[in-house]
PASEDREN-95699 format. One line per 2 residues: for each residue z negated, y negated, x negated of N, C-alpha, C. Coordinates in pm, 1 decimal. Each point is the difference from the previous one (the first is absolute). Layout:
N
Z:Y:X:Z:Y:X:Z:Y:X ~ ...
***
This chain:
260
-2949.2:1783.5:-546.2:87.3:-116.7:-1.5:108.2:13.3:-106.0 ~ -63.8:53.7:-110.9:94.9:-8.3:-145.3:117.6:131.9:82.3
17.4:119.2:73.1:74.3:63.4:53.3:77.4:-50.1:89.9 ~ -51.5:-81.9:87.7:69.9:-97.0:131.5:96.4:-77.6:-88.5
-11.1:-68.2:-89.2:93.4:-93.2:-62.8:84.6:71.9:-94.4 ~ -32.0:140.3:-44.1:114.7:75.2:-123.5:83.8:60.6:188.1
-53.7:45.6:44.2:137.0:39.1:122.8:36.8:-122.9:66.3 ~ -19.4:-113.0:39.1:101.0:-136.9:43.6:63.9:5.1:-118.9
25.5:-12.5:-87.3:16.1:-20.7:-166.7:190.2:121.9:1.7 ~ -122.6:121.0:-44.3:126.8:87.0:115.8:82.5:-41.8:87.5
-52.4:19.0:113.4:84.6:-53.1:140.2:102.4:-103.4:-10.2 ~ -36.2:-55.2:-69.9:50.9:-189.5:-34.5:155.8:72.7:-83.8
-41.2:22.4:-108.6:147.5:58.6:-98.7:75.7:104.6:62.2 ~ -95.9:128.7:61.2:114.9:70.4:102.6:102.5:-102.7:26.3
-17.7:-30.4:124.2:46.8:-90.7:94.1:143.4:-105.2:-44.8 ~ -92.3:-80.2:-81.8:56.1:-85.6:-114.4:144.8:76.0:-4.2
-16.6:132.4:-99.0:106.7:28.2:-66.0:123.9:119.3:116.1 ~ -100.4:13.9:136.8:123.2:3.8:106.8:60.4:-70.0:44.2
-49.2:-166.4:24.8:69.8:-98.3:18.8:95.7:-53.8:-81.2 ~ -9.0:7.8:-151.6:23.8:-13.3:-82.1:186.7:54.2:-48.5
-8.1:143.9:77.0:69.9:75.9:-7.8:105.7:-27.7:117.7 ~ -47.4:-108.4:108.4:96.4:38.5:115.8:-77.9:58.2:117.6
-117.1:86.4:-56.5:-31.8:111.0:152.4:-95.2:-77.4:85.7 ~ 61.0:-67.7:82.1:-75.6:-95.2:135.5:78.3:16.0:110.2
-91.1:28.0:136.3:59.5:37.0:97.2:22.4:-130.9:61.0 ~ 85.5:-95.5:68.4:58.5:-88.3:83.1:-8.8:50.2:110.1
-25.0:-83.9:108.0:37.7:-38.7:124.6:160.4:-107.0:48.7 ~ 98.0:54.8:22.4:91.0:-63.5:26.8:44.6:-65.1:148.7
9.7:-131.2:8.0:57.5:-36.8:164.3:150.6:-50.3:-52.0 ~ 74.8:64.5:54.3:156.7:-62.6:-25.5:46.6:-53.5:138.7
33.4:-203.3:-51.6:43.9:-49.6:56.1:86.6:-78.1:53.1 ~ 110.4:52.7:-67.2:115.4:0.0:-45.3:85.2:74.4:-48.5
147.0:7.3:-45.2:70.3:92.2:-38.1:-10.7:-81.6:-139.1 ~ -45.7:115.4:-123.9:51.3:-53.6:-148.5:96.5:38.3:-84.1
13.6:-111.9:-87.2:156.9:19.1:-55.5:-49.9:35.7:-167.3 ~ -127.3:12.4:-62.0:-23.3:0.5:-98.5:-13.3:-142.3:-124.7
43.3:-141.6:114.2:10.3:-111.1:-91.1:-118.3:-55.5:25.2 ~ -77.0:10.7:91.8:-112.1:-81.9:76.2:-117.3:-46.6:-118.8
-12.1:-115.5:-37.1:-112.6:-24.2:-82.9:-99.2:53.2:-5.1 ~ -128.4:37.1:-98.5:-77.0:71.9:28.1:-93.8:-74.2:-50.4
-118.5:2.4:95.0:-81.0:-64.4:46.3:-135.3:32.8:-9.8 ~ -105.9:10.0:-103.2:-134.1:74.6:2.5:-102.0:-96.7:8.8
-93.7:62.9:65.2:-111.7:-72.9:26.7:-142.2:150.0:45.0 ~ -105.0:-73.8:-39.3:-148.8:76.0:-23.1:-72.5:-63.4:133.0
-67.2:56.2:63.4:-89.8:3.8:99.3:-105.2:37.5:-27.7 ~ -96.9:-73.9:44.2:-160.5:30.4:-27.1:-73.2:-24.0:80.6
-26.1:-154.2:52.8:-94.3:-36.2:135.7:24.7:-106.1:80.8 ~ 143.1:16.5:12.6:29.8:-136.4:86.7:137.4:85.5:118.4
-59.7:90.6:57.7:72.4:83.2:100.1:75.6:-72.5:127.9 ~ -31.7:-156.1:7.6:-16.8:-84.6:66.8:205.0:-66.1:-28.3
-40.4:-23.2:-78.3:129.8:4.9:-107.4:143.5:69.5:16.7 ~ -5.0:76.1:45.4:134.1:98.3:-7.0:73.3:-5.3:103.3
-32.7:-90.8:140.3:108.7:-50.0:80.9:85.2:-122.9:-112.0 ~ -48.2:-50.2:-13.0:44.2:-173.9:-59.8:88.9:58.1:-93.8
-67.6:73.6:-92.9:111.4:57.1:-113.3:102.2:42.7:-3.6 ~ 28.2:102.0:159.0:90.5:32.1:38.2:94.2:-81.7:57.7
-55.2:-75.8:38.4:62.9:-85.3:108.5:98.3:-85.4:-112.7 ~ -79.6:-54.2:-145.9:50.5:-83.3:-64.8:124.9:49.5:-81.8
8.5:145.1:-31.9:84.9:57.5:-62.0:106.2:58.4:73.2 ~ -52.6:24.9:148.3:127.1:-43.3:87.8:106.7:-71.8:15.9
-70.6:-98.9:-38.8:75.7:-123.4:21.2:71.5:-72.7:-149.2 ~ -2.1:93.0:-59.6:64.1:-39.9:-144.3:184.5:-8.3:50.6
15.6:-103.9:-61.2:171.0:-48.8:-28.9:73.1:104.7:-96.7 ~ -78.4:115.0:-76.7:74.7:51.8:-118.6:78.2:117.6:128.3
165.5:8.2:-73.0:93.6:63.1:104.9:10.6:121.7:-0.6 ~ -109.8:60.6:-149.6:41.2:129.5:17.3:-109.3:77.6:82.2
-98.6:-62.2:34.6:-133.0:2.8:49.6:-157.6:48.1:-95.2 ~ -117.7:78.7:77.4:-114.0:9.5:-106.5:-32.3:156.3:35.3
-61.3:36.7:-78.7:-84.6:107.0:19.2:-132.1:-62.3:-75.8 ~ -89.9:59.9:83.5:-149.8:1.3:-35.2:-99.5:100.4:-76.2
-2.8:3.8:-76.3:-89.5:104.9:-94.8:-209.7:-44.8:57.9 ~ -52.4:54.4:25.2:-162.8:-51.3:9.7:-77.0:85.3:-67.3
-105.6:-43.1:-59.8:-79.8:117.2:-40.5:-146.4:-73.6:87.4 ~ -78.5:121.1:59.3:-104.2:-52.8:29.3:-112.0:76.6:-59.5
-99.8:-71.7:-88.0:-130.7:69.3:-21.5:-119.6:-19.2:94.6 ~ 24.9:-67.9:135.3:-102.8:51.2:51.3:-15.7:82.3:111.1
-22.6:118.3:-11.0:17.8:108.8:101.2:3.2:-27.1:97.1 ~ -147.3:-91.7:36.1:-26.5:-6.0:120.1:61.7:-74.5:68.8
107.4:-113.1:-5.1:64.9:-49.8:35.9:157.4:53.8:37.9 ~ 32.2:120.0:-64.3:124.7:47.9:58.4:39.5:56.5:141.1
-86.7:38.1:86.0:22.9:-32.7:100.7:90.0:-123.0:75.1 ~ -73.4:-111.6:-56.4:27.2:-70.6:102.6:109.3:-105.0:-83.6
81.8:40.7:-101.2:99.1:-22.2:-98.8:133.6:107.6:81.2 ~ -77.1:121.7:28.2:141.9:71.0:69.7:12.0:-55.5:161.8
-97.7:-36.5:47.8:58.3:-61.1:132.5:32.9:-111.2:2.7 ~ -4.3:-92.1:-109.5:41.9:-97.7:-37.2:167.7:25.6:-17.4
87.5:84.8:-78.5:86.5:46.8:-26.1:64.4:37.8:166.2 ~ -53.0:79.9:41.6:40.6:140.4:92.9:18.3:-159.0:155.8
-43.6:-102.5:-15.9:50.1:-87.4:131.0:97.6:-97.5:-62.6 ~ -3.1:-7.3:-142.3:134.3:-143.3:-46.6:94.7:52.0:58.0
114.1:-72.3:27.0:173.0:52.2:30.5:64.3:-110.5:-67.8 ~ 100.1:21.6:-117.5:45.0:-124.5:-52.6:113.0:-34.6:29.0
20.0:144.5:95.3:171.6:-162.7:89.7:114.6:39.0:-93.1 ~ 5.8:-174.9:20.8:154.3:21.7:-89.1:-39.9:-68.8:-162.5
-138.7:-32.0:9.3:-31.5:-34.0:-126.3:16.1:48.5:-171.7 ~ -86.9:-23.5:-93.7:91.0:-26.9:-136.7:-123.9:197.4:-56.7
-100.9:18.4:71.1:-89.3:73.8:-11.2:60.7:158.4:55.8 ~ 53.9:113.6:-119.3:59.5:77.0:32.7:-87.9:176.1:-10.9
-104.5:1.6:-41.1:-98.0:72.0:-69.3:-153.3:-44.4:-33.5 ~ -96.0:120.8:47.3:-157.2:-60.1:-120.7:-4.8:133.8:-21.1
-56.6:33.5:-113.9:-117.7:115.9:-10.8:-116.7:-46.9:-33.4 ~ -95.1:49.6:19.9:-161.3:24.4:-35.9:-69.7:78.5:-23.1
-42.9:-8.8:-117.9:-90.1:101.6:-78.9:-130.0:-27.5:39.1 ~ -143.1:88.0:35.0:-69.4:28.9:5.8:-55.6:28.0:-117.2
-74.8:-97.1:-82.3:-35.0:35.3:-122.0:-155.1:136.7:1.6 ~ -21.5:88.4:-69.7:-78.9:50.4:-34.2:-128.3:-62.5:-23.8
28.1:-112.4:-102.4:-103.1:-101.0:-56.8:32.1:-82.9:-34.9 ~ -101.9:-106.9:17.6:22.6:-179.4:23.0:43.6:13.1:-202.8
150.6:-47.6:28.6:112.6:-24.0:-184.6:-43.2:-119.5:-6.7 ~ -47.8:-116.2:85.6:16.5:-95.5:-3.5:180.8:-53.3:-9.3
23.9:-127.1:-1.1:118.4:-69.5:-30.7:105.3:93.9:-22.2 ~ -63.7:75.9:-113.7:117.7:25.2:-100.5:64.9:154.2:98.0
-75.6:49.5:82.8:40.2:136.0:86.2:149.4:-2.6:55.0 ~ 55.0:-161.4:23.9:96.9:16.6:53.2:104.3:7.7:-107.6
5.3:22.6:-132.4:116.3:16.9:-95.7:23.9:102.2:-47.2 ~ -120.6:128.8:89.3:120.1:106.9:2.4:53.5:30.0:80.1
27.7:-89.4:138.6:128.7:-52.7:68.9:128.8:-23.2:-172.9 ~ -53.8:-89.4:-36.4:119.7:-63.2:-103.8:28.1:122.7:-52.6
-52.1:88.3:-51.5:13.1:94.1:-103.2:87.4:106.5:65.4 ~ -18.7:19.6:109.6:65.1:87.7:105.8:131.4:-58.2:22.8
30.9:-97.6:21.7:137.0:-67.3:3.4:73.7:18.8:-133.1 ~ -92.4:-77.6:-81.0:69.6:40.6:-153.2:75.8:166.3:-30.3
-66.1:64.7:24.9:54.7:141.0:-8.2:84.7:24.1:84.9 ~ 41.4:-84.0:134.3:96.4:91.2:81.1:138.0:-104.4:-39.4
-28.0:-187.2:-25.1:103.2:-36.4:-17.8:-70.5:-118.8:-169.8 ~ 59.1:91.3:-67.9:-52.1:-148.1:-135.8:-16.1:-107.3:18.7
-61.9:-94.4:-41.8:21.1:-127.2:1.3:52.9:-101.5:65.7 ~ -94.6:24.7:147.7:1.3:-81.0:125.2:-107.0:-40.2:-19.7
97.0:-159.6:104.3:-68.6:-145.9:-2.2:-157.9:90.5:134.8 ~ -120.6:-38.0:-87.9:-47.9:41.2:101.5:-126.1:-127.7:17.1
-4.1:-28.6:121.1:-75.2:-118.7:41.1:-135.2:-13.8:64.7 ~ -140.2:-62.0:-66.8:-84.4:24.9:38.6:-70.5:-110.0:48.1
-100.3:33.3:151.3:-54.6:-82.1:95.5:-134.2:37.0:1.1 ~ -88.2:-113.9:-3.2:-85.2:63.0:71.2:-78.0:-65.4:145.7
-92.0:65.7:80.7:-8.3:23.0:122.7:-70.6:-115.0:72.2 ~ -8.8:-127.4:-93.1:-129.0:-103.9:17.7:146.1:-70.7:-2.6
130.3:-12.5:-42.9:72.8:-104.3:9.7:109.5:13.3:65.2 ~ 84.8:-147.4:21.0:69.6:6.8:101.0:129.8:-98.5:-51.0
109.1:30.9:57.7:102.1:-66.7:-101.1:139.2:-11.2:97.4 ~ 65.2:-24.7:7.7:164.8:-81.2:100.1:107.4:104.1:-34.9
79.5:24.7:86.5:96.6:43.2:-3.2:71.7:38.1:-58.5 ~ -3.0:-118.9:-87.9:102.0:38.9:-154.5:-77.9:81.6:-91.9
-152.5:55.3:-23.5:-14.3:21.7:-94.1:46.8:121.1:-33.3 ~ 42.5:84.2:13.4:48.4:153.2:-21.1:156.9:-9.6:-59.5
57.7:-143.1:47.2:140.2:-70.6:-69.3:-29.4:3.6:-128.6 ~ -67.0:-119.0:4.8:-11.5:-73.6:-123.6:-59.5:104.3:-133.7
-104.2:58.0:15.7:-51.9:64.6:-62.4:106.5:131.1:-116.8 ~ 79.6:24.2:126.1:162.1:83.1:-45.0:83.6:-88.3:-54.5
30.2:-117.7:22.7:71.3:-46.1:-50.3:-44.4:-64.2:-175.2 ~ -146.7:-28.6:0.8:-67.9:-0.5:-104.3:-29.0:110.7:-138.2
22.6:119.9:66.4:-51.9:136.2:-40.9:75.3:-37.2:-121.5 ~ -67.7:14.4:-157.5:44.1:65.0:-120.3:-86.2:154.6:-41.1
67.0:100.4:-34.3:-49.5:96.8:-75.3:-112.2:-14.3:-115.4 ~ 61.6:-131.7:-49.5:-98.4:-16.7:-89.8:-108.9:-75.8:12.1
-53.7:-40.6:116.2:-67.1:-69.0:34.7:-115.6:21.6:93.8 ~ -124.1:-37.6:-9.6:-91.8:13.0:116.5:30.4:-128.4:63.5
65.2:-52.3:107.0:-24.8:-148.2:78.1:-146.9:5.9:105.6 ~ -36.6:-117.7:12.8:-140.6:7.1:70.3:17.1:-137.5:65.2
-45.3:17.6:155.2:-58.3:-108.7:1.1:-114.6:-103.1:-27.6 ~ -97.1:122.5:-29.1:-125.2:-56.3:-61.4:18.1:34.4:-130.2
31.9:-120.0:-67.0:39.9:21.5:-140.2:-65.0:-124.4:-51.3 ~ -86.4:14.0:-146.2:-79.3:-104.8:-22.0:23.6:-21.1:-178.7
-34.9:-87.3:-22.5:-5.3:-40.1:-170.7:-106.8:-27.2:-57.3 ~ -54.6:112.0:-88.1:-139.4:35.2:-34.7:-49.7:-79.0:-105.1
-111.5:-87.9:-55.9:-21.9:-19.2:-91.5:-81.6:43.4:-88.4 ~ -144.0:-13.0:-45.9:-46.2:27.6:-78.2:-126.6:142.3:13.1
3.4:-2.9:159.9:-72.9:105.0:80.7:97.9:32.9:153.6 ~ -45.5:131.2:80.8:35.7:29.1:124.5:11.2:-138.5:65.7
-119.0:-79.1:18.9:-52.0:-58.3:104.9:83.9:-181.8:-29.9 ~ 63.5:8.3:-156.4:-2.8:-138.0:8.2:206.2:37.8:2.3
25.8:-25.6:110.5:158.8:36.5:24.4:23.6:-129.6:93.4 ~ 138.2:4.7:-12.5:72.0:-96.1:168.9:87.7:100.8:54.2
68.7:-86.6:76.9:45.4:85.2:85.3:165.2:-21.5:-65.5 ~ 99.5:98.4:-47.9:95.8:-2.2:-58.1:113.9:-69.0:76.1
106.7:-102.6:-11.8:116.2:-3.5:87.2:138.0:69.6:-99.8 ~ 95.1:-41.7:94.2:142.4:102.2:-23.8:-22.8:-32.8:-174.6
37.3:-86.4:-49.9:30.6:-5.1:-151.9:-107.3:47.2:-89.8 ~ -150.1:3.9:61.4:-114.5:2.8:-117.3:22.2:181.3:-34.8
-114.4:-50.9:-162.9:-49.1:179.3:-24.4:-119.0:34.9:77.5 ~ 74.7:92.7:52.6:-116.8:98.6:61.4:-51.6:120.5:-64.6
-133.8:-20.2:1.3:-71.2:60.1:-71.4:-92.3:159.9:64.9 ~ 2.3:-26.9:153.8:-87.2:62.6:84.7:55.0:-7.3:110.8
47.9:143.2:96.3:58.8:9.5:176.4:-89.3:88.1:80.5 ~ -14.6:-11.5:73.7:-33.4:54.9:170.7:134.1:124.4:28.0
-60.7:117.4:-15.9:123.6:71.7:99.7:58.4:-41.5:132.9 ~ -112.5:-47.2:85.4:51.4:-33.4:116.7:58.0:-120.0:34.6
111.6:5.4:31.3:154.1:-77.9:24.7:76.5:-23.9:-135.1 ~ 24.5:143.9:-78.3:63.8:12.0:-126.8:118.3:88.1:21.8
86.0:-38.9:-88.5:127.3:168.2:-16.6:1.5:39.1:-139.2 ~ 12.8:123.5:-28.0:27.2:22.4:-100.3:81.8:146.2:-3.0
42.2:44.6:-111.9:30.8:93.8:-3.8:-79.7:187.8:31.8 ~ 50.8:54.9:61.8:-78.9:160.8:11.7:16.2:50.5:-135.3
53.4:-43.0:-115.3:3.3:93.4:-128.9:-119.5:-17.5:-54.8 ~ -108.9:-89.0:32.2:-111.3:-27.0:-113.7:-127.5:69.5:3.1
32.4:39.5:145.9:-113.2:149.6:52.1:69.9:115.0:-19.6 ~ 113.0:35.6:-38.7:22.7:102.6:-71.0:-87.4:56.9:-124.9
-82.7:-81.8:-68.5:-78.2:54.8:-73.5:-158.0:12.7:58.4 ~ 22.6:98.9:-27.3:-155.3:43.2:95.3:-118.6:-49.5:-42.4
1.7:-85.6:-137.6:-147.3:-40.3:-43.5:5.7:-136.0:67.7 ~ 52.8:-36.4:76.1:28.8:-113.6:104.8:-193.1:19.7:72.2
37.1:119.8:47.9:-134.9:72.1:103.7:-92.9:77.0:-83.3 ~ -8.9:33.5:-163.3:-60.0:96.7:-65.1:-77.2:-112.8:-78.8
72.4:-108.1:-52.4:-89.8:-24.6:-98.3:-104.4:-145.7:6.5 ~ 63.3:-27.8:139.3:-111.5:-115.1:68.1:-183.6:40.8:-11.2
-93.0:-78.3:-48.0:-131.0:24.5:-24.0:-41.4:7.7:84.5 ~ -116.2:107.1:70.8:-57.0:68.4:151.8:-79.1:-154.0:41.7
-43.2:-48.5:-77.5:-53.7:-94.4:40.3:56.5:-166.6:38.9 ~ 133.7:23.4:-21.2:78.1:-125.1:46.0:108.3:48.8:106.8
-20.8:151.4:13.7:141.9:37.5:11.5:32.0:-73.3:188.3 ~ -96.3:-115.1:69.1:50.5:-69.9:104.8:104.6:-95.4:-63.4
22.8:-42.3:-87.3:30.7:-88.9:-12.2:164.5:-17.5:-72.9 ~ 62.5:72.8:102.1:106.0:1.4:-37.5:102.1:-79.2:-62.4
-78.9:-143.5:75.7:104.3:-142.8:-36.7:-33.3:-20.1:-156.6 ~ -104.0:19.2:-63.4:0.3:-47.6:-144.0:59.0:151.8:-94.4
5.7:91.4:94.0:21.4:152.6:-139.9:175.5:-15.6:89.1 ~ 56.9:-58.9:52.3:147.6:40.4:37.8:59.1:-112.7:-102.6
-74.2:-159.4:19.2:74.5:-58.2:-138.3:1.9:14.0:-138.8 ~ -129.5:86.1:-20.2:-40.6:9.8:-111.0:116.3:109.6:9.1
43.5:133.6:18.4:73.9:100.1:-25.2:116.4:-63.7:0.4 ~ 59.5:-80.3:97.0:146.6:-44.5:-13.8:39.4:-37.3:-107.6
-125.1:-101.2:-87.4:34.5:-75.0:-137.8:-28.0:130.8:-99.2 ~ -13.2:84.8:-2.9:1.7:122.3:-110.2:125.8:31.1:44.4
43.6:36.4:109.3:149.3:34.5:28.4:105.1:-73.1:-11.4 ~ -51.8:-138.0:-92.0:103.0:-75.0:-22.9:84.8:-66.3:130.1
-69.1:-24.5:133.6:93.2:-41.4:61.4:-89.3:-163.2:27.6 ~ 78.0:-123.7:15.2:-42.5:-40.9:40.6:-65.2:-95.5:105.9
-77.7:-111.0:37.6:-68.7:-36.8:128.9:105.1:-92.3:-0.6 ~ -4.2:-26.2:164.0:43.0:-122.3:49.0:-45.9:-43.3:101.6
41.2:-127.9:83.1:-26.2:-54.1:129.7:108.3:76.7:91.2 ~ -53.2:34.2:135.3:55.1:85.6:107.1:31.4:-141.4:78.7
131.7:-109.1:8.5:-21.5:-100.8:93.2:-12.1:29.4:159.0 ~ -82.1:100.0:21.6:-23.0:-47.0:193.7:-121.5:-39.8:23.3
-19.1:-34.0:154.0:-135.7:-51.0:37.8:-57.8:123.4:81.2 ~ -121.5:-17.5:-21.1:-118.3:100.4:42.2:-145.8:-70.0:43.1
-79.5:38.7:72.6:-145.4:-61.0:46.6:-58.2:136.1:7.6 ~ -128.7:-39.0:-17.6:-132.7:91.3:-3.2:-24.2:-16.7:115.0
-71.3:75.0:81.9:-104.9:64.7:98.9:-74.9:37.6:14.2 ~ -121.9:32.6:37.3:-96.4:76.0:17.9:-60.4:28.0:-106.6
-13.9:-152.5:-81.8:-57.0:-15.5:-157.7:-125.4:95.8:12.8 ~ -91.0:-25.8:142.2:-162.7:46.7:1.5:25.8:164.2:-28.2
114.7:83.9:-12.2:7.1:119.5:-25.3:55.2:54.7:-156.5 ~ 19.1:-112.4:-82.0:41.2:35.4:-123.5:-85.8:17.2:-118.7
31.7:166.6:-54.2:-77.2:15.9:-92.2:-20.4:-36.2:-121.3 ~ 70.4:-149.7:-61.6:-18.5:-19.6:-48.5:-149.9:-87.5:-15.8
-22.1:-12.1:116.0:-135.7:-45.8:-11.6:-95.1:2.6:-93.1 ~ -26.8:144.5:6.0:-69.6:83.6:-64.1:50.9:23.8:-182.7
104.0:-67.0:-25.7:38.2:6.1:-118.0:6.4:-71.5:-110.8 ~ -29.1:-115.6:41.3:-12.5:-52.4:-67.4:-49.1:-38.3:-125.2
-75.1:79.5:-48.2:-63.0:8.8:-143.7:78.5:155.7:-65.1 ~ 12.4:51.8:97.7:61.8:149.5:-83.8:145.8:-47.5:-17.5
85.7:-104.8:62.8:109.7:-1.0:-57.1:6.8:-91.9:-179.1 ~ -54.2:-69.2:-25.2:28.5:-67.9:-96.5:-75.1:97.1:-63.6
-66.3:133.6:-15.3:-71.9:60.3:-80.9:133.5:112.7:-28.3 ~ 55.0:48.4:90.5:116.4:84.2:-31.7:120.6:-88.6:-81.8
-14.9:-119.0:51.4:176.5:-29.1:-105.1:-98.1:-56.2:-154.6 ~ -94.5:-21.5:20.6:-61.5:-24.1:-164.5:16.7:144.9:-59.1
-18.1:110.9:38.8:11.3:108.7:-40.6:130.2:38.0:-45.5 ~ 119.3:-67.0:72.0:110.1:85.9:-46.5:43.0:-161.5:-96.3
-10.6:-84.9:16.5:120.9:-89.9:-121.0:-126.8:-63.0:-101.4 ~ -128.4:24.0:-6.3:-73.3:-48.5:-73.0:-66.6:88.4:-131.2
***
């Protein structure tokens, strides 16, 4: 056993530090002609395969004029199948949806797998607005607008953005003017420069490292940038599939760890 876990251990940092680097093979469907302005758009896949018509369908239908591309990362193997025939029957027309790729992850990154999507952008164009979804929610037309029109460099915006008090658990829910203390990647923009530093993915603890939403605010506020409210609307779905379920005691044990 003590050998089984020093080679995952292995396997895990290989990997890590090819992704790390850029070296991930994509699957591309181009559906559209691109002009290089198209918002960019990341989102993580795990177990809701069910999901990826609607998503498409919704980012189709975005009002933003320069249109989207789709970045996905999926960690669960067994589900890519039916993620590429999902892809391989959309047709988006004359819609706002101009590009996806999809990565086939090696191993379940959790959350955080899809920001070396970000990191990969960062290196080809600096410091793009890059915008993150995830696969349980669902949001109007405008949001791929607004979100651009919101975008600061210096800023993480969120829609799940909350004001923390004296623990994780005792927060509200933040509006446009409050301090926010704590965000949700998913339905956020922020800048691609802040995964330019690779301890983004190196120096997260093996044992929190799902939990991207508390180690991405926690890193932003070392990077000096700071939180805000993302004003669009968004709804949950398919709550009975979210892992946060299961987290609930390990998250307030990780952010006691880093500000306590």
């Amino acid at each position: 056993m003590r050998f089984k876990a020093l080679l995952q251990r292995w396997v895990w940092l290989v990997v890590r530090k090819q992704y790390i680097e850029g070296r991930f093979h994509a699957t591309t469907f181009r559906l559209a002609p691109t002009t290089g302005n198209e918002a960019h758009v990341i989102m993580c896949l795990w177990n809701r395969p069910a999901r990826i018509r609607p998503i498409l369908d919704m980012l189709n239908d975005q009002d933003y004029p320069n249109g989207v591309r789709l970045f996905l990362w999926n960690n669960k193997r067994a589900d890519h199948a039916e993620y590429l025939s999902g892809l391989r029957q959309f047709e988006a027309g004359a819609g706002a949806l101009r590009r996806v790729d999809i990565v086939k992850s090696v191993i379940n990154f959790g959350s955080i797998g899809r920001f070396f999507w970000a990191r990969r952008i960062e290196a080809t164009k600096s410091n793009s607005p890059i915008i993150v979804i995830d696969d349980d929610q669902d949001f109007d037309a405008t949001f791929v607008r607004e979100a651009i029109r919101a975008y600061d460099p210096g800023a993480v915006k969120a829609w799940w953005a909350w004001t923390v008090g004296d623990s994780y658990w005792t927060r509200q829910p933040a509006g446009a003017d409050d301090r926010v203390d704590h965000v949700g990647p998913g339905g956020s923009v922020c800048s691609s420069r802040i995964f330019a530093d690779k301890r983004f993915f190196t120096d997260i603890p093996d044992e929190f490292r799902m939990l991207d939403d508390i180690w991405l605010t926690y890193f932003a506020k070392q990077a000096g940038l700071r939180l805000a409210k993302l004003p669009v609307e968004m709804t949950f779905v398919m709550d009975e599939t979210n892992q946060f379920h299961g987290q609930t005691d390990l998250k307030p044990r990780f952010y006691d760890s880093l500000y306590r």
